[in-house]
C-alpha positions as CSV (number, residue, x, y, z in Angstrom):
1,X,-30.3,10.3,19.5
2,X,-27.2,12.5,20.4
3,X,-27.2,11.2,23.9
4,X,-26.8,7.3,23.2
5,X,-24.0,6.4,20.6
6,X,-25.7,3.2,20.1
7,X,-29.3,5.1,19.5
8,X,-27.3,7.1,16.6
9,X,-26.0,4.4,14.8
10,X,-29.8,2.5,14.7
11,X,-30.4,5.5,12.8
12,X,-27.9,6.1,10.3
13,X,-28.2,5.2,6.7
14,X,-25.6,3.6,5.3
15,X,-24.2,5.1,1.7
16,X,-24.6,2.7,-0.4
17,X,-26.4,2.2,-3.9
18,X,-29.5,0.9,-2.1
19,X,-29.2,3.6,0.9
20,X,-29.2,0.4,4.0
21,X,-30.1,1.2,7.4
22,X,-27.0,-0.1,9.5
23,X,-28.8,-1.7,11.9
24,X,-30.0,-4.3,8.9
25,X,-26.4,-5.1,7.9
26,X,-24.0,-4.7,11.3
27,X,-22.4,-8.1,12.1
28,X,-21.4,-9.4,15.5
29,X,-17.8,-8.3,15.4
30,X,-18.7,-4.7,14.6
31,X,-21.1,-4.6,17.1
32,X,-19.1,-5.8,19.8
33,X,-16.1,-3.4,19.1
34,X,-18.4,-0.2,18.5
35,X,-20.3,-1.2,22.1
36,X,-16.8,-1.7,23.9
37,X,-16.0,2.1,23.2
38,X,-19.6,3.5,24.0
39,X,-18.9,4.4,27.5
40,X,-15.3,6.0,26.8
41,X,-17.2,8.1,23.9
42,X,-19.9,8.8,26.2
43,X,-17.9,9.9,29.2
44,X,-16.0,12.0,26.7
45,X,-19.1,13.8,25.5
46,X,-20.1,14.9,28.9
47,X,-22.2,12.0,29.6
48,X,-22.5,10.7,33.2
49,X,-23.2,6.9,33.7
50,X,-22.4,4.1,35.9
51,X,-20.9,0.7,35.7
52,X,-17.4,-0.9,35.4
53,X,-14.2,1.1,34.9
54,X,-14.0,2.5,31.6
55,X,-11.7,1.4,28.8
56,X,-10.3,4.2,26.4
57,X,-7.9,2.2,24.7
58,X,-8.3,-0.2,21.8
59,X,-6.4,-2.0,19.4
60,X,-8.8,-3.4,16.5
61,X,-7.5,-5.3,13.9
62,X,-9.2,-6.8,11.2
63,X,-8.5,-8.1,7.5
64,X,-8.9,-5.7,4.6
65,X,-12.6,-5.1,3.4
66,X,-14.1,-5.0,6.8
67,X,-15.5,-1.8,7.7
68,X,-12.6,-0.2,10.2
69,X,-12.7,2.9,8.9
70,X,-16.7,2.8,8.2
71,X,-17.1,2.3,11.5
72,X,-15.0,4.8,13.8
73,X,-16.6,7.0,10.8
74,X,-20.1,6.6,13.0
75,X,-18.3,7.2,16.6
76,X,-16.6,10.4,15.5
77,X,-19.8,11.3,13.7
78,X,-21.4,11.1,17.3
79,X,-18.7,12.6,19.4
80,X,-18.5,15.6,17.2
81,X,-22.4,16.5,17.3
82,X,-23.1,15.0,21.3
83,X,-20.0,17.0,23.1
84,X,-21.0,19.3,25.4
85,X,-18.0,21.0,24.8
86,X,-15.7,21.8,22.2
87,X,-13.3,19.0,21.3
88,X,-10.0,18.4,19.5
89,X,-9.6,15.3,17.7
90,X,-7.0,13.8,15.3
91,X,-6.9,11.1,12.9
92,X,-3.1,9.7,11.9
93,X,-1.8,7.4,8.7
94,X,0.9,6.4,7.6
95,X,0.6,9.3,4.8
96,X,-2.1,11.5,3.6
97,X,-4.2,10.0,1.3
98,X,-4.5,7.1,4.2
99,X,-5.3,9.7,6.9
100,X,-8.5,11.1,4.6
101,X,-10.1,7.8,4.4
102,X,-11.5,8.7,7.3
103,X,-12.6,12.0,6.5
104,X,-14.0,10.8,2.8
105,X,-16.1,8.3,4.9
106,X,-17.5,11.2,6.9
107,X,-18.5,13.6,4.2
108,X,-20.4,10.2,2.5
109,X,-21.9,9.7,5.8
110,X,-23.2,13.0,6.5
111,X,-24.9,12.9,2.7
112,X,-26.3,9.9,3.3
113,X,-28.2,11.1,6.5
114,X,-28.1,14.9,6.3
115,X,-30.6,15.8,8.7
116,X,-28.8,13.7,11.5
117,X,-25.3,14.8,10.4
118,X,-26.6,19.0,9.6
119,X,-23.7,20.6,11.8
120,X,-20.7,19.0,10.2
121,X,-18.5,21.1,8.3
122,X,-16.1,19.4,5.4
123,X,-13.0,21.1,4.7
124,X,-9.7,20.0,3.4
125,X,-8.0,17.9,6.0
126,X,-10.7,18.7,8.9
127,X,-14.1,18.1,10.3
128,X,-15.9,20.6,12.3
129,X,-19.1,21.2,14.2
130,X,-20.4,25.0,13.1
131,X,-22.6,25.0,16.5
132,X,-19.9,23.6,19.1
133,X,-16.3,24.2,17.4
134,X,-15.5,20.4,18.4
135,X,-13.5,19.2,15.3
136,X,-11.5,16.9,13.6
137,X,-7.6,16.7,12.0
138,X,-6.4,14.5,9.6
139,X,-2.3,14.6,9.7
140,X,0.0,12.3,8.9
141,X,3.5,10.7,9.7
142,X,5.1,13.5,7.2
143,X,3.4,16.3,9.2
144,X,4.8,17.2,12.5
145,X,1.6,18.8,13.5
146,X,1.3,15.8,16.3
147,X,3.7,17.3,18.6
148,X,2.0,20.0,21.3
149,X,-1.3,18.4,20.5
150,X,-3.7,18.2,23.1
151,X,-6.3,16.1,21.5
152,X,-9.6,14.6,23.4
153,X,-9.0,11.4,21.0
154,X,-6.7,10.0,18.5
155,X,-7.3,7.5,15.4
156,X,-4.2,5.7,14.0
157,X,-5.5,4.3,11.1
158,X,-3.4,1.4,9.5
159,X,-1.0,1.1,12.1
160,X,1.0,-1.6,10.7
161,X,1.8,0.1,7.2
162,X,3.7,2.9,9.5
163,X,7.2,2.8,8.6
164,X,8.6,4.4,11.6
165,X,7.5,4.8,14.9
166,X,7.8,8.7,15.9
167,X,4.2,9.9,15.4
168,X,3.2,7.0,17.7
169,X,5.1,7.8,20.2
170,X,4.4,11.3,19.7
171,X,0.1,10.7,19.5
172,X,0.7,8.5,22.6
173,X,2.3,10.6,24.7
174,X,-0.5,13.5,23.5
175,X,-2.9,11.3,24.8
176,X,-2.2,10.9,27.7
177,X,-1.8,14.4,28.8
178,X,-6.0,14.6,29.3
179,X,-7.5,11.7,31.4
180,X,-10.4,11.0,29.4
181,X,-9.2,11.2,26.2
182,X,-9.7,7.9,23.7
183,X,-7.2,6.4,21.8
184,X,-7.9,3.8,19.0
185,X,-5.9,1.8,16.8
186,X,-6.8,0.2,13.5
187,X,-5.0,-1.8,11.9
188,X,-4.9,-5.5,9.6
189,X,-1.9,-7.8,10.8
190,X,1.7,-6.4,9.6
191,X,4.9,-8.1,9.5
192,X,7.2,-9.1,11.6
193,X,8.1,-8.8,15.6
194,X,9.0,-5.2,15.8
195,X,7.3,-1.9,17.6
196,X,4.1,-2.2,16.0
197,X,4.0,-6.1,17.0
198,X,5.5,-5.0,20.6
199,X,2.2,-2.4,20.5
200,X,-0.4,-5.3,19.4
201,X,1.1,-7.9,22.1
202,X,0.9,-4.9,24.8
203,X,-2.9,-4.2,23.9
204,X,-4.1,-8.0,23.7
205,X,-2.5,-8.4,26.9
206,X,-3.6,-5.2,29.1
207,X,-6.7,-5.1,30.7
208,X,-6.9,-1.6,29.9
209,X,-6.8,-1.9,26.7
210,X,-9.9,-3.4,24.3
211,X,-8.2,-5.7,22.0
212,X,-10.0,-7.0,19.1
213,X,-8.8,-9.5,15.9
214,X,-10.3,-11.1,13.6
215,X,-9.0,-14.4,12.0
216,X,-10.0,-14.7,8.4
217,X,-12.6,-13.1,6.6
218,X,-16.1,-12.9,8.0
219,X,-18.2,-10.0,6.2
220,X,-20.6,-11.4,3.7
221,X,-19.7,-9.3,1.5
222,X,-16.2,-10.8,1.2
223,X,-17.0,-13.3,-1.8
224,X,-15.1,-16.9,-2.5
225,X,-14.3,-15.5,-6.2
226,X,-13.2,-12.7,-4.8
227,X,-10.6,-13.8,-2.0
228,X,-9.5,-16.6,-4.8
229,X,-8.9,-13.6,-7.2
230,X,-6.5,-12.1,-4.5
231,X,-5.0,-15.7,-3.5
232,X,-4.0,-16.4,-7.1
233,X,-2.7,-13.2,-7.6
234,X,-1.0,-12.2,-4.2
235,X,2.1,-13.9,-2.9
236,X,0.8,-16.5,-0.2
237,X,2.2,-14.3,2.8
238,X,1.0,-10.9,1.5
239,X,-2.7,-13.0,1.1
240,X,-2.5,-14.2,4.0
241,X,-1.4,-11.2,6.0
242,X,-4.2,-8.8,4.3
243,X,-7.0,-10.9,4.0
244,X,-6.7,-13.9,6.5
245,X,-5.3,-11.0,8.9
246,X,-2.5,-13.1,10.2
247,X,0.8,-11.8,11.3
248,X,3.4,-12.4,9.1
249,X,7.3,-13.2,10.6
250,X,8.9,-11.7,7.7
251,X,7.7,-9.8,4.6
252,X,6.4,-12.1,1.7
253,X,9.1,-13.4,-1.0
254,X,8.0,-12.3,-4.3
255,X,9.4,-15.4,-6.7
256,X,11.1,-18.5,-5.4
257,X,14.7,-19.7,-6.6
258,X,13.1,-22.3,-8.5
259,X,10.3,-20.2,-10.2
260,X,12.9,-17.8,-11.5
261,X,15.0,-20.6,-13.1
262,X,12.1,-22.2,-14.5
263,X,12.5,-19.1,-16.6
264,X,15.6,-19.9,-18.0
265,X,16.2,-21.3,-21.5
266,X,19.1,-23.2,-22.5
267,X,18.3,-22.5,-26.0
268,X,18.8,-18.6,-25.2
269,X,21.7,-16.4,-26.0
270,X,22.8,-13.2,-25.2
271,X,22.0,-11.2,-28.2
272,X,25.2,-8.7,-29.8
273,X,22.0,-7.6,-32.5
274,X,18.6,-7.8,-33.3
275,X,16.7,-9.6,-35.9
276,X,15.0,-8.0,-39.3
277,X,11.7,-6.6,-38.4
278,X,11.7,-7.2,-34.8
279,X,9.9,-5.0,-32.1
280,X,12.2,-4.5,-29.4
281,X,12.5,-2.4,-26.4
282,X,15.4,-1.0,-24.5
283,X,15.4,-0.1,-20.7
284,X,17.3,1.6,-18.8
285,X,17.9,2.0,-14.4
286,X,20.5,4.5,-13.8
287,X,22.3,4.5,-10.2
288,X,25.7,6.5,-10.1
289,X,27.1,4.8,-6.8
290,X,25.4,2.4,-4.8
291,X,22.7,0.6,-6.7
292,X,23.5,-1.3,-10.4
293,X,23.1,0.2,-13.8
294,X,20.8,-1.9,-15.7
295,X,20.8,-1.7,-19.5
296,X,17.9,-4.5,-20.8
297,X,16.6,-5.3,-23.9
298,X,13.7,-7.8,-24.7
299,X,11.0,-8.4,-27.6
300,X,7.7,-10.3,-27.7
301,X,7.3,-14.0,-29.3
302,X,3.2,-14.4,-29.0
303,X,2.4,-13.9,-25.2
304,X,5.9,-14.4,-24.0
305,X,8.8,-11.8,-23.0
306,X,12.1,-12.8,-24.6
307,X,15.2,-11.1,-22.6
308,X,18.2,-10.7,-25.6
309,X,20.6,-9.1,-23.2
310,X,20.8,-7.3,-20.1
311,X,23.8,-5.1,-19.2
312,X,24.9,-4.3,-15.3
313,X,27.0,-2.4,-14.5
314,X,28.4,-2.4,-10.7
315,X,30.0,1.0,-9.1
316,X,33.0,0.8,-6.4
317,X,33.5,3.8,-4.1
318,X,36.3,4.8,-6.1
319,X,34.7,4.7,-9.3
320,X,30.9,5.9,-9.7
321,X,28.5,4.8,-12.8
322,X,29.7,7.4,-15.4
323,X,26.0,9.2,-17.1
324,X,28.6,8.8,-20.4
325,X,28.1,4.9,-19.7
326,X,24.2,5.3,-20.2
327,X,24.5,7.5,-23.4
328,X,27.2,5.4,-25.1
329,X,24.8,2.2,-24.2
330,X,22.1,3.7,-26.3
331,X,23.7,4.8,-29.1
332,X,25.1,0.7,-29.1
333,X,21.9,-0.2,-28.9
334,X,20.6,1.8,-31.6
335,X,23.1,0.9,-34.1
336,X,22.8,-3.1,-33.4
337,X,18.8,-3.0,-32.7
338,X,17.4,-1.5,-35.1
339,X,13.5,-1.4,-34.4
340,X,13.6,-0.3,-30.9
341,X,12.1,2.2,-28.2
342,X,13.7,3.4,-25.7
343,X,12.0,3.6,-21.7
344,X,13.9,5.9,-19.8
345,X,13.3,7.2,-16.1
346,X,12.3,10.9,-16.9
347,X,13.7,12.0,-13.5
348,X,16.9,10.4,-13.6
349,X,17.8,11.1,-17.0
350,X,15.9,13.5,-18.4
351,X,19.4,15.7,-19.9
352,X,19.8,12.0,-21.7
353,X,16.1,12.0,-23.0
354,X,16.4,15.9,-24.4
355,X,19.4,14.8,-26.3
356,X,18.1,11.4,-27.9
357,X,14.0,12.1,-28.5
358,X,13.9,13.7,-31.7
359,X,16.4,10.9,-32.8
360,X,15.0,7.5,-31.5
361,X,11.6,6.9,-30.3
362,X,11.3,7.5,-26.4
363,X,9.0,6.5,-23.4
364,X,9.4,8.1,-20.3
365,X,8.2,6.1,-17.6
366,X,8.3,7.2,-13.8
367,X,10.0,4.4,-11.9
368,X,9.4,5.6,-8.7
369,X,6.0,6.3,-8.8
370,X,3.1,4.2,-7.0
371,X,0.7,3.4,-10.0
372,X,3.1,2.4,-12.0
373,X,5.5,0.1,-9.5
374,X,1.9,-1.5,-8.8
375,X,1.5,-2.6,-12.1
376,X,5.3,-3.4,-12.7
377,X,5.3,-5.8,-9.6
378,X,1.8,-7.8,-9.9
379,X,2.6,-8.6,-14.1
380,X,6.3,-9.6,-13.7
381,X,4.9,-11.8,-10.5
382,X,2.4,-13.3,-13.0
383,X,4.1,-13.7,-16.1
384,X,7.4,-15.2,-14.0
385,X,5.3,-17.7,-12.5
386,X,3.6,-18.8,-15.7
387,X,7.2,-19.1,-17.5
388,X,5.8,-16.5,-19.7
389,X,9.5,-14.8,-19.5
390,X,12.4,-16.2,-21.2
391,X,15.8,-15.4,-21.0
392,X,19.1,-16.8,-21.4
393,X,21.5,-18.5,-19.2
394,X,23.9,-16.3,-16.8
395,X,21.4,-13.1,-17.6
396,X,22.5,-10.4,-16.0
397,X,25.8,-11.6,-13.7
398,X,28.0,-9.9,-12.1
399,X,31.0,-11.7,-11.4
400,X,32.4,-12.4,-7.9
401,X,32.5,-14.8,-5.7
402,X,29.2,-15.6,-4.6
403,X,26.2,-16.0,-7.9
404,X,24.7,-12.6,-8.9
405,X,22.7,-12.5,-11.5
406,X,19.0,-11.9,-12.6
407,X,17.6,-15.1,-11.3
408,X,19.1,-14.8,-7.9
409,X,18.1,-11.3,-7.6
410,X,14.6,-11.6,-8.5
411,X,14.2,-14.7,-5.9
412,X,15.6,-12.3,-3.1
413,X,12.9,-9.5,-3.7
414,X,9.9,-8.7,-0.9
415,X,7.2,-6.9,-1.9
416,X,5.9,-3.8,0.3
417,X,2.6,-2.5,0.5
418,X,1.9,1.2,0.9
419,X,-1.3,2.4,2.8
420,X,-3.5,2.9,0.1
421,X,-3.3,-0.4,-1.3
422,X,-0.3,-0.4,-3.4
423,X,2.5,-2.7,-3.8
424,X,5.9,-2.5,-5.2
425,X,9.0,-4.9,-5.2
426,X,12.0,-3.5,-2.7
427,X,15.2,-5.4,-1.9
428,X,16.9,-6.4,1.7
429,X,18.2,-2.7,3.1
430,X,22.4,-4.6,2.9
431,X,23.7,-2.8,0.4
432,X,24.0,-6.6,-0.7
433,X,21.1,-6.9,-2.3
434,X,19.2,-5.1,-5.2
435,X,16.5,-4.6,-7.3
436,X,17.6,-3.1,-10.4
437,X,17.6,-5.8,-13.0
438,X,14.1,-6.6,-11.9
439,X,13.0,-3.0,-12.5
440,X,14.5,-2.7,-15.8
441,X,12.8,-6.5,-17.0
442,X,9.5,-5.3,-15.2
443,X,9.5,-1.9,-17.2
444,X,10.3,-3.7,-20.3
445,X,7.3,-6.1,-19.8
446,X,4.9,-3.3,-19.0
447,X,5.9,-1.3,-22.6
448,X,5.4,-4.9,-24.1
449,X,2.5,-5.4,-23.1
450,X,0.8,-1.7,-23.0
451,X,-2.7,-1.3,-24.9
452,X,-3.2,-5.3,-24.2
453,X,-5.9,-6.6,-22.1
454,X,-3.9,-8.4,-20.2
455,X,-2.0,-5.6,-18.9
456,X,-5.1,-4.6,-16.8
457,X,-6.0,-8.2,-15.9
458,X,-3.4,-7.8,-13.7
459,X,-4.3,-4.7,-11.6
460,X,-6.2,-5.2,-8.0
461,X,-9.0,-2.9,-7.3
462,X,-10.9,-3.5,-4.3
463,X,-14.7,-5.1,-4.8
464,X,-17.8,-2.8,-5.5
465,X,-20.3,-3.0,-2.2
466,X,-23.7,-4.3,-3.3
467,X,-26.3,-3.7,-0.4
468,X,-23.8,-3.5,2.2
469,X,-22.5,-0.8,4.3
470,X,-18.7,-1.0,3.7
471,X,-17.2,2.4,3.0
472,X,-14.1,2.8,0.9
């Protein structure tokens, strides 16, 4: 079975609930991008053979769900145990976590079919044979570990989510310092017409390369309720880039012009003090010189948001956001808002916190951190576009000459996507544009709306395999 990649996969077991033989479940498109590499794999074992010229470069690319990583799990599998010869390979992401999907998917593998899979050793960050010494790296963009490599083949897993281009060119070059190693991209469609683009027209177009894409989804296991889940709650351009797997020209708006305006109620007004017995909640983003200070305060009415006030504040070069600004705007808000909790960013002010907790009620909340800026950006998307956020005319403007306020802000945000899954809302790099009154009105929805079901209705986890043989 070690001589024949093919004759190795007809023999794995798959790890799922119900322990599948692959050969009962592989579709076309898998089969026709695992038999392109067989020769290049085989050749790189050791293994003599004849036939046409042999192709050591692909590009595959394929919507989200769809077994990339499942796969070259089975062709590393092989090349590790058939190699005559020690071998040295790596496997590149974007960032860590990415890079170990590939080693998770081994270590399932090889306890799903241990007596095939016995001389593979698991240890952080590396797969190696205990009999040949041929192994396996997992790095990633934030590791320099890529340059001086000499690798005998190189994954780069999720090319598109790569935010610069230096460990590319860096794996590339490493490549091609031995002539038979293999190099293989995997990828779903990114966004617009830069290096990885430049990289994906290069591939489809050289002979030397196997190029592979997939238009839309095609495993079975891919369900209509699912994919209309994702449509309804995924910007059109993010849906269609992720699952359709079409290339998007620019990155996906997160709220029209129009849809933030429907927002707006002409029977709002910004709010000098709250009501008797209301609930309210005071946020604030903190930037000292380039980005806004944001000072927000909202309350609930049944399911809906109501914004009282928002507060910017815009720096000049000359003269930076003051911290005293911050502290003097909570002490306001105290006074006039009586029935209030404060979220604070407990890395950007956490002196202010220490002064203020054992005097007003406090939430810290983590505004740069991935979970969180997940959940922040798909329930302000929803509850924007089901006018399930009020707020009053000229919310949050800053005067000039151009219109600057909440709505015009929130119709210029594009969300990003991080490797594992993730999204957050980011703003045009122009020092134009911003973000900040959408983060504070985001974090002031999520404290809103914390402990309610519908807070996790609006989280995305990927679908459970039933009796197929996709590996997360």
């Amino acid at each position: 079975m070690r001589n024949q990649p093919a004759e190795f996969r007809n023999n794995l077991i798959l790890p799922t609930d119900e322990q599948i033989a692959f050969t009962e479940c592989v579709q076309t498109c898998q089969q026709s991008d695992l038999v392109a590499l067989d020769p290049a794999w085989q050749e790189l074992a050791g293994r003599r053979r004849k036939g046409p010229k042999t192709i050591r470069r692909a590009y595959i690319e394929r919507p989200r769900g769809h077994s990339k990583t499942s796969d070259m799990a089975m062709q590393i599998a092989w090349i590790l145990l058939a190699a005559k010869k020690p071998l040295i390979g790596l496997a590149a992401a974007a960032d860590r976590d990415q890079a170990n999907f590939i080693h998770d998917s081994l270590l399932r593998l090889a306890k799903s079919n241990v007596e095939l899979v016995n001389d593979l050793k698991f240890v952080q960050h590396e797969v190696r044979n205990q009999r040949t010494g041929s192994r396996l790296e997992v790095i990633s963009s934030d590791v320099k570990s890529s340059y001086g490599a000499l690798p005998d083949f190189v994954i780069c897993d999720e090319l598109s989510h790569w935010e610069k281009p230096e460990m590319w060119y860096s794996l590339l070059s490493s490549a091609a310092k031995k002539q038979a190693c293999v190099l293989t991209i995997l990828t779903n469609a990114g966004v617009g017409k830069g290096w990885q683009w430049e990289i994906r027209e290069h591939a489809c177009q050289d002979p030397s390369w196997y190029f592979s894409s997939l238009d839309g989804p095609h495993a079975p296991w891919i369900t209509d309720d699912w994919l209309a889940e994702q449509k309804a709650l995924l910007p059109e351009p993010v849906f269609e880039r992720l699952w359709m797997n079409r290339w998007q020209h620019s990155d996906g708006n997160f709220v029209t012009l129009a849809e933030a305006e429907a927002c707006r109620s002409e029977d709002r007004f910004y709010q000098l003090e709250g009501q008797p017995g209301q609930y309210y909640v005071a946020t604030i983003d903190y930037a000292e010189k380039l980005d806004f200070t944001v000072g927000c305060v909202c309350h609930r009415e049944g399911d809906k948001v109501i914004v009282d006030r928002m507060d910017v504040v815009k720096p000049s070069p000359s003269r930076p956001t003051q911290i005293s600004w911050v502290q003097d705007w909570i002490e306001d808000i105290a006074t006039r808002f009586h029935q209030v909790k404060f979220v604070i960013d407990e890395y950007q002010l956490l002196s202010t916190i220490q002064q203020i907790e054992s005097r007003y009620q406090v939430e810290r909340f983590a505004f740069q951190a991935g979970q969180g800026n997940h959940k922040l950006a798909m329930q302000l998307r929803q509850l924007l576009l089901h006018q399930k956020i009020e707020w009053y005319p000229g919310c949050g403007d800053v005067p000039g000459i151009h219109r600057d306020d909440l709505e015009t802000e929130l119709s210029s945000l594009i969300l990003r996507q991080s490797s594992n899954g993730r999204i957050r809302i980011d703003h045009i790099q122009d020092r134009q544009h911003h973000d900040d009154r959408a983060f504070a009105l985001g974090v002031a929805c999520l404290s809103l709306f914390e402990n309610q079901a519908a807070n996790h209705y609006f989280e995305v986890t990927p679908p459970t395999p039933s009796g197929d043989f996709m590996l997360l």
